[in-house]
C-alpha positions as a Python dict, from the first residue, in 0.01 Angstrom:
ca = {
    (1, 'X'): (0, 0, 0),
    (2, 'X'): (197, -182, 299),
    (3, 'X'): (275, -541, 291),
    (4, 'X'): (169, -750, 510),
    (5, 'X'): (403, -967, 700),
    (6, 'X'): (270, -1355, 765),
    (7, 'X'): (265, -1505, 1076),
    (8, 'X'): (538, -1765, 996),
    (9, 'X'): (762, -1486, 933),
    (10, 'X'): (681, -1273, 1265),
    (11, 'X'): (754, -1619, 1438),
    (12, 'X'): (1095, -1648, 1272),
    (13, 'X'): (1198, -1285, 1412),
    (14, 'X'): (1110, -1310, 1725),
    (15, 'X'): (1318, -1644, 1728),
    (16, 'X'): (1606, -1535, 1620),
    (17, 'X'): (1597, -1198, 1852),
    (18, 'X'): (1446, -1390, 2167),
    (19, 'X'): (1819, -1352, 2368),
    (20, 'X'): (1894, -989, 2282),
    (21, 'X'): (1911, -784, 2557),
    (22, 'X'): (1833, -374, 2498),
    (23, 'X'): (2109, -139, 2510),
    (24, 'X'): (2142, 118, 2831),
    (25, 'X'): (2338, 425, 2778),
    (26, 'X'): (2387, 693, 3033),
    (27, 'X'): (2501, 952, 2805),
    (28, 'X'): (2184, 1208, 2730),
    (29, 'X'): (2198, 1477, 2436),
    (30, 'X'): (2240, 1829, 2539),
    (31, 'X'): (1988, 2079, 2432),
    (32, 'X'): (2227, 2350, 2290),
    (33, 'X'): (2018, 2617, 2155),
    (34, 'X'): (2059, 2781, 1827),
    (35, 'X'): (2297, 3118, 1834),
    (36, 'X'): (2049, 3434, 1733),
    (37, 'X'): (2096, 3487, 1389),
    (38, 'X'): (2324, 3718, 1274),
    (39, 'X'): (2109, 4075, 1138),
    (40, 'X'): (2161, 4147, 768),
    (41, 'X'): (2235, 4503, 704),
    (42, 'X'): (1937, 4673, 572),
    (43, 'X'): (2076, 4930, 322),
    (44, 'X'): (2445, 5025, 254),
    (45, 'X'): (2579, 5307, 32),
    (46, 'X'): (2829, 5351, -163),
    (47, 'X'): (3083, 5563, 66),
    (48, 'X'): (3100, 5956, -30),
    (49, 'X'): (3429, 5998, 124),
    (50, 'X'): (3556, 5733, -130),
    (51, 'X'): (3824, 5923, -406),
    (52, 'X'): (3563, 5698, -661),
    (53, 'X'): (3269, 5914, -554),
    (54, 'X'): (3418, 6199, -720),
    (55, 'X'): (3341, 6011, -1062),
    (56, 'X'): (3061, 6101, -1257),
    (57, 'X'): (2828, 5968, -1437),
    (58, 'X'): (2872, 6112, -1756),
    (59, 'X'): (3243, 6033, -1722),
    (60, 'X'): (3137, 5634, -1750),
    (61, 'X'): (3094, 5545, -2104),
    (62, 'X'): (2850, 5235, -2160),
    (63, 'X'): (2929, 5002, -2459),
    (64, 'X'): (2766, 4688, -2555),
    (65, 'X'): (3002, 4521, -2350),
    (66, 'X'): (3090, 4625, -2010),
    (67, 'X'): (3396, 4588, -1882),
    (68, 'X'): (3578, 4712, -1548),
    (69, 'X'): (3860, 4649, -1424),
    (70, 'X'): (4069, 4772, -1099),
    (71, 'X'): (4445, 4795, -1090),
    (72, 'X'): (4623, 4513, -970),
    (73, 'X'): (4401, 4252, -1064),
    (74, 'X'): (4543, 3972, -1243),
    (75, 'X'): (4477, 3913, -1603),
    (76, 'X'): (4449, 3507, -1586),
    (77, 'X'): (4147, 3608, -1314),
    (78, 'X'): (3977, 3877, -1595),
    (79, 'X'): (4026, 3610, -1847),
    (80, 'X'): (3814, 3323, -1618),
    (81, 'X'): (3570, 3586, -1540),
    (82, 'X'): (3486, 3683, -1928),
    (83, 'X'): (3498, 3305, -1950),
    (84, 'X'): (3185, 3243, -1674),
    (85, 'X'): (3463, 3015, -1534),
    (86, 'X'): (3459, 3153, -1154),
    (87, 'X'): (3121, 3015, -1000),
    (88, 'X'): (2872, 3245, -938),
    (89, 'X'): (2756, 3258, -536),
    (90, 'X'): (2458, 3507, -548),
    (91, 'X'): (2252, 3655, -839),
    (92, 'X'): (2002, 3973, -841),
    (93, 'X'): (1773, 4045, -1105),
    (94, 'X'): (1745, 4389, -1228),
    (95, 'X'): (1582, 4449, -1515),
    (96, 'X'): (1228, 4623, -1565),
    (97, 'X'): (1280, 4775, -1225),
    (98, 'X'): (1288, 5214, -1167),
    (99, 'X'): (1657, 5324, -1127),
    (100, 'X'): (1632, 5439, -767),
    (101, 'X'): (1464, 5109, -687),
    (102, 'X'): (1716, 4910, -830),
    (103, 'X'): (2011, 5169, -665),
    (104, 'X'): (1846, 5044, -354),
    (105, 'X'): (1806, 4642, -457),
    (106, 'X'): (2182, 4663, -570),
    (107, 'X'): (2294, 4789, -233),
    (108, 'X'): (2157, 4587, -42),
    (109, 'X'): (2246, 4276, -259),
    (110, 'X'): (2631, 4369, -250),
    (111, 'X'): (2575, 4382, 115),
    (112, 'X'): (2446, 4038, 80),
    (113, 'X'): (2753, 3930, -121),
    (114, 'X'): (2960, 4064, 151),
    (115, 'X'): (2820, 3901, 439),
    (116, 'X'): (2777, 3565, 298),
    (117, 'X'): (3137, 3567, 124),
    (118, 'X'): (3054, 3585, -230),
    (119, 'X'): (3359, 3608, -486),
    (120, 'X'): (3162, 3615, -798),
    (121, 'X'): (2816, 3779, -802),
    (122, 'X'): (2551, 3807, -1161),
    (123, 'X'): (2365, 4115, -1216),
    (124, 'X'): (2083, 4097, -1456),
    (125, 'X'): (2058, 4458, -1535),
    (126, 'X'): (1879, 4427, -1911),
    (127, 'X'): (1941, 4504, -2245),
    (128, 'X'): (1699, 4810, -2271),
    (129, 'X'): (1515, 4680, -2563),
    (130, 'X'): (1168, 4839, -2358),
    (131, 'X'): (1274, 5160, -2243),
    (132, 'X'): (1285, 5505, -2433),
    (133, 'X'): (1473, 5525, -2737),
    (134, 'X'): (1576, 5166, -2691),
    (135, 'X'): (1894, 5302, -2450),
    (136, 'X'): (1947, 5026, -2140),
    (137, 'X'): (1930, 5283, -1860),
    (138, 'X'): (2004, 5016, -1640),
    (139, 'X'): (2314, 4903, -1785),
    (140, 'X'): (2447, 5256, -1755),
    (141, 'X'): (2331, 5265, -1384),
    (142, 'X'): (2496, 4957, -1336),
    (143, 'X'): (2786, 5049, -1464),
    (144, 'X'): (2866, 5341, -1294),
    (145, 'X'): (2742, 5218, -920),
    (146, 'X'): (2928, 4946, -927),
    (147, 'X'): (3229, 5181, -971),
    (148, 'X'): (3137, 5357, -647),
    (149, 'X'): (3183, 5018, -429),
    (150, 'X'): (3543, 4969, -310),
    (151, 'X'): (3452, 4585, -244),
    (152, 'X'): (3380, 4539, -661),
    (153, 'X'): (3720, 4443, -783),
    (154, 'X'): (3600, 4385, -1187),
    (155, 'X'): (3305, 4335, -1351),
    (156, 'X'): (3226, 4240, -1728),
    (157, 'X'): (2907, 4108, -1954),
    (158, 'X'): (2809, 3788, -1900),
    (159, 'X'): (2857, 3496, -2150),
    (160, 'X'): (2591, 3425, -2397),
    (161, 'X'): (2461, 3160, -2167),
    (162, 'X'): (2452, 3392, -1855),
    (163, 'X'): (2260, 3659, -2035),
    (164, 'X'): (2498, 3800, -2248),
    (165, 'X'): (2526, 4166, -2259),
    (166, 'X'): (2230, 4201, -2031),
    (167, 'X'): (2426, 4061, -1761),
    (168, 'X'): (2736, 4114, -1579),
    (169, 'X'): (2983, 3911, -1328),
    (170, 'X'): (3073, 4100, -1088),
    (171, 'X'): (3446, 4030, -914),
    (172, 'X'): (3418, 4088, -515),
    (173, 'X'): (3699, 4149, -215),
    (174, 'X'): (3748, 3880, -6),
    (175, 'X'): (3573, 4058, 294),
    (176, 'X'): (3804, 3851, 544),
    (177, 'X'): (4169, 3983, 347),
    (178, 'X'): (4236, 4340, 451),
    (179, 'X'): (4352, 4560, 205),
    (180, 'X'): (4723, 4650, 164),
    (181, 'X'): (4677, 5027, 233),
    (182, 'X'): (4511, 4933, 530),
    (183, 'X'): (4770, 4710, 697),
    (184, 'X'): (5020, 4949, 704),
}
């Protein structure tokens, strides 16, 4: 409900503001229009010429906790990432979906990751208490496409808060910092 102002008050203001004069500006706002938006990439692959491609996946073993881990990454960084201590920037969800589905979903949500700058990403992959034989399909999916991707620097299960072994963090490249190989 509004409140009604009395009269005695209305004469008060317009008293005490009788003298002011309005303010003249010359300087008009711009219309700038928005830049077009930048198109997200619909579906990206892992790369087949990529030495990793040549890893199968009956090579991967699967444990109850996952853990990956490319060479030259520090072991104070693996440590904060088994930790849930780096923030998590984007998270996907997985579980209950058909493997070539989710292939698809995963791609295109590291491609996500990419674009917006993501250095720590969840994947909710499931513990694969609903599937056949009670074996996480997913997890072992997971596990071994995330191998494929050069821009996945580690990955591990998630902390019992984060979903535990049905989960992983997932380390990324910085997709502005070139890689070493490539600089020279």
């Amino acid at each position: 409900m509004k409140k009604q102002i009395q009269e005695a008050d209305l004469d008060l203001f317009r008293e005490q503001v009788r003298d002011a004069a309005p303010l003249r500006h010359d300087a008009v706002a711009t219309y700038r229009p928005k830049p077009p938006p930048i198109p997200r990439p619909r579906h990206i692959a892992p790369p087949e010429d990529d030495a990793n491609a040549t890893l199968s996946e009956s090579e991967v073993e699967t444990h109850d906790f996952l853990l990956f881990v490319r060479p030259g990454i520090q072991r104070r960084v693996i440590a904060d990432l088994q930790r849930g201590a780096i923030e998590v920037g984007l998270e996907v969800d997985l579980h209950g979906l058909h493997a070539e589905h989710a292939r698809q979903l995963l791609a295109e949500f590291l491609a996500e990751c990419g674009h917006r700058h993501v250095r720590c990403a969840r994947i909710i992959h499931g513990k694969g208490h609903r599937s056949s034989d009670n074996q996480p399909v997913l997890k072992q999916k997971v596990n071994y496409w995330l191998r494929l991707y050069d821009q996945v620097l580690a990955f591990c299960s998630a902390t019992r808060r984060d979903g535990g072994t049905g989960a992983v963090y997932v380390l990324l490249r910085n997709p502005n910092k070139q890689r070493q190989s490539d600089r020279l």
